[in-house]
N, C-alpha and C positions, 0 to 999 in steps of 0.2 A: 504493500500500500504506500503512495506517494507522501509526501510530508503533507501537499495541499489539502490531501484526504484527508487525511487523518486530523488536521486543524479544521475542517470543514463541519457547522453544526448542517441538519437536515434539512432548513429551510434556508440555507445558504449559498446561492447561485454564483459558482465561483467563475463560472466563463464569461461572466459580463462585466466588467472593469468597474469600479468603483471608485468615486471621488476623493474618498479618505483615504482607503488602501492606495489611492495613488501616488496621493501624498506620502504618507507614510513611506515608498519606494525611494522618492524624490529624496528623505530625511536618511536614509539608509536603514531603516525599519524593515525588520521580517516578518511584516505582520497585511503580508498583501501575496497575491495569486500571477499564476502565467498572465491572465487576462488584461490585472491592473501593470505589469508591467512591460505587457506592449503597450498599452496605450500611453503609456510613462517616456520609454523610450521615444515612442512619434512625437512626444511633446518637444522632450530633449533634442529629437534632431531638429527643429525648427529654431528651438532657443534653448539654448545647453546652459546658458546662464541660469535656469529658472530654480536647480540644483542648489545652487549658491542662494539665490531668494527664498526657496524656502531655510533655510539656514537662519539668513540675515532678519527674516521675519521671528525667526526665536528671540533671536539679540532685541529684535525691537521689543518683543513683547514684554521682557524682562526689563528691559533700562524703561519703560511705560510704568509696570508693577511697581518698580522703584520708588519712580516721582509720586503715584497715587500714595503710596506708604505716608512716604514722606509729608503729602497735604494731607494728611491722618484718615485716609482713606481705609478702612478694615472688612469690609464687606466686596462682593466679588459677584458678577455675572457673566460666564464665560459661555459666550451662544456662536454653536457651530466648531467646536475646540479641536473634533481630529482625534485620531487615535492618540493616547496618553503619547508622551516619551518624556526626557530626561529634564523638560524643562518649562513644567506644567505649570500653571500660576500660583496653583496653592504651593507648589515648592517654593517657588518665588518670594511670595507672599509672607509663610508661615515664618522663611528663615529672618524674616525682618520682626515682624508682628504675631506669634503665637498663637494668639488667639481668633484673626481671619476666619473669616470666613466665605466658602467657597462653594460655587452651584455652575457646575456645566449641564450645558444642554444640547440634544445632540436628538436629529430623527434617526440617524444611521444603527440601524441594530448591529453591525461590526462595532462604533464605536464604542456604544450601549453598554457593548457586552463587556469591553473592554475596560470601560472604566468604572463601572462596580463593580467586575471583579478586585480590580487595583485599588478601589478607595473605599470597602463597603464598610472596615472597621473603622474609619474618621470618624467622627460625628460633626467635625468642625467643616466636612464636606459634604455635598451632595449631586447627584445625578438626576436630569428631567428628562423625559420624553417632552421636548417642543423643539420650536426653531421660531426665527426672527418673521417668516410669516405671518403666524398664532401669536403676538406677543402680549395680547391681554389674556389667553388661556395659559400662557409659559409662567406670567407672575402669580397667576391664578393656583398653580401647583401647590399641593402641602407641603413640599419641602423647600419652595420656595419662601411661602411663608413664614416655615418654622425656620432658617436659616437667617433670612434677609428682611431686617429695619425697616424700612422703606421713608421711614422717620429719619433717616439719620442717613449722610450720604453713602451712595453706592456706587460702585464701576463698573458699568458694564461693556465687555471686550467684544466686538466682533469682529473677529480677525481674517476671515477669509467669504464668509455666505453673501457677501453683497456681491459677488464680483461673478457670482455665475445665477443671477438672479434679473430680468429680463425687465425692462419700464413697464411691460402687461404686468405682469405681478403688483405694480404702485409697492415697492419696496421702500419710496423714498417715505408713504404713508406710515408705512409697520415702523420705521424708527423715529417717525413722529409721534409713534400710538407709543410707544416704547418711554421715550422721550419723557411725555406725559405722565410717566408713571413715576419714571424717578422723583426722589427731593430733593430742596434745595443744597447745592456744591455736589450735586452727583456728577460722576464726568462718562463722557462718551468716547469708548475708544474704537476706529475703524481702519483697517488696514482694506486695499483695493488695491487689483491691479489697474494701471492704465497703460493706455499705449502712446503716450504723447512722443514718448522717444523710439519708437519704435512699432510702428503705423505697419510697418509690412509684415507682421507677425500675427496680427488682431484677427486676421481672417480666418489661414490656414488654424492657428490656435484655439480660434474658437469653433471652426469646424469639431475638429478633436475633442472640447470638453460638450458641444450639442450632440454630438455622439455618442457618448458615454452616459449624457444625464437623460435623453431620449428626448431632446426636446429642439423646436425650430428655431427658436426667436433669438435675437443678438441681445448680448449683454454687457458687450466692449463698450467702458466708459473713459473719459479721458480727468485730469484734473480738476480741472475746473466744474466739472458734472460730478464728480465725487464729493467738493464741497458739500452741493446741496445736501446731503444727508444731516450735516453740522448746523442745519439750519434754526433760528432759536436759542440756540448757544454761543456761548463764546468757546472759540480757538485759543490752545495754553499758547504761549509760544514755542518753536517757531512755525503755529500754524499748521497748513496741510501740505508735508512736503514728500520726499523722497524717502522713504525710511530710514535710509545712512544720515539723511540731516536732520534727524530730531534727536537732540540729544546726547550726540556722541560721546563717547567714554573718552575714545580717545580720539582729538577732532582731524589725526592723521590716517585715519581710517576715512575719511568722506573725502573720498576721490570717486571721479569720474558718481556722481550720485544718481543719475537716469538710468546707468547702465542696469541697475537693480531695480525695474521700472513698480517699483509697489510702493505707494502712497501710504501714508501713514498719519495720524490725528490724532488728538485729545482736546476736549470740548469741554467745560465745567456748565451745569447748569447755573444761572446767576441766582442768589437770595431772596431775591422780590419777590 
């Protein structure tokens, strides 16, 4: 019996490529099938860079958890988060502030499964069935409630679901609806890809991921279409940029910053 097998539950269709296991390829994760890694590969030969971005999107997501700490941020909503790996928020998070607390949310049953097995003994953690969709049914969750203030601010990360999510869907609505729910100094954090630097990729690319998610419509947004999501909030600085320039640890690392074409943001909502 193959390894795929043998990792394979019964209602688990491994010949059709999957979004997260694809990712999870892209991060060097064994926790994807032949299928997600052809389609990983076709991505790769178009833009071999994207290897690196997903990488550089950890980095962001961590020097992000950072700064939220820091403006005494302790509460956490991670929608769309991906198979676990080494550099999850509540790790992030906990090694600063102990007491965090932390709620992923995820439709993908691979994910699902994946991260309560890996977090079911935290209590400072929790796992939803939702997505950015649904997000008056996602705060709705008891564990959302039982985990997350809603009185006292919160951050909610959405690191990757906007970027394969199509203007028919009114996505820009769901994180208005989302928005809304927060309280005052909740912040909004959104990573997207765009194609401003690289326009001749947008096509063949997103052919590849409307393939794999079974669906028509285009979803390639550029910069300045990404803002709108941030809409109602203020931008921390510096704004909605490159993910290499927010933030830098080290600011000899922000070279050539398009080539890593994934935008990146933090939003506070204001006290009024």
């Amino acid at each position: 019996m193959s390894d795929d097998v043998r990792r394979t539950g019964a209602s688990l269709d491994t010949t059709v490529p999957n979004i997260a296991r694809v990712h999870d390829y892209f991060l060097g994760g064994k926790d994807n099938f032949a299928a997600d890694r052809a389609a990983a590969e076709e991505i790769l030969a178009i833009a071999p860079e994207i290897r690196i971005m997903a990488r550089e999107a950890l980095e962001f997501q961590a020097r992000v958890v950072k700064y939220l700490v820091g403006e005494g941020v302790t509460q956490f909503v991670n929608i769309g988060s991906g198979i676990p790996n080494k550099r999850n928020t509540h790790q992030i998070a906990h090694a600063l502030t102990p007491d965090a607390r932390v709620v992923y949310a995820a439709r993908d049953p691979v994910v699902l499964s994946h991260s309560r097995a890996l977090l079911a003994t935290d209590e400072r953690i929790g796992v939803v069935d939702g997505d950015i969709m649904h997000p008056v049914e996602l705060v709705a969750d008891p564990v959302v409630r039982r985990l997350i203030d809603r009185e006292r601010p919160v951050a909610v990360l959405i690191t990757s679901a906007l970027q394969y999510l199509p203007d028919e869907d009114d996505p820009f609505k769901r994180v208005a609806e989302l928005r809304d729910w927060m309280g005052p100094g909740s912040h909004l954090v959104i990573v997207h890809a765009v194609f401003d630097s690289r326009p001749e990729v947008a096509g063949p690319i997103g052919d590849v991921y409307r393939r794999v998610l079974n669906r028509p419509e285009k979803a390639d947004r550029t910069l300045s279409q990404v803002r709108g999501f941030f809409d109602g909030m203020d931008l921390v600085e510096p704004g909605l940029v490159y993910i290499r320039q927010w933030r830098p640890e080290n600011p000899l690392n922000v070279h050539r910053p398009e080539k890593i074409w994934l935008a990146g943001g933090v939003a506070r909502k204001s006290d009024a």
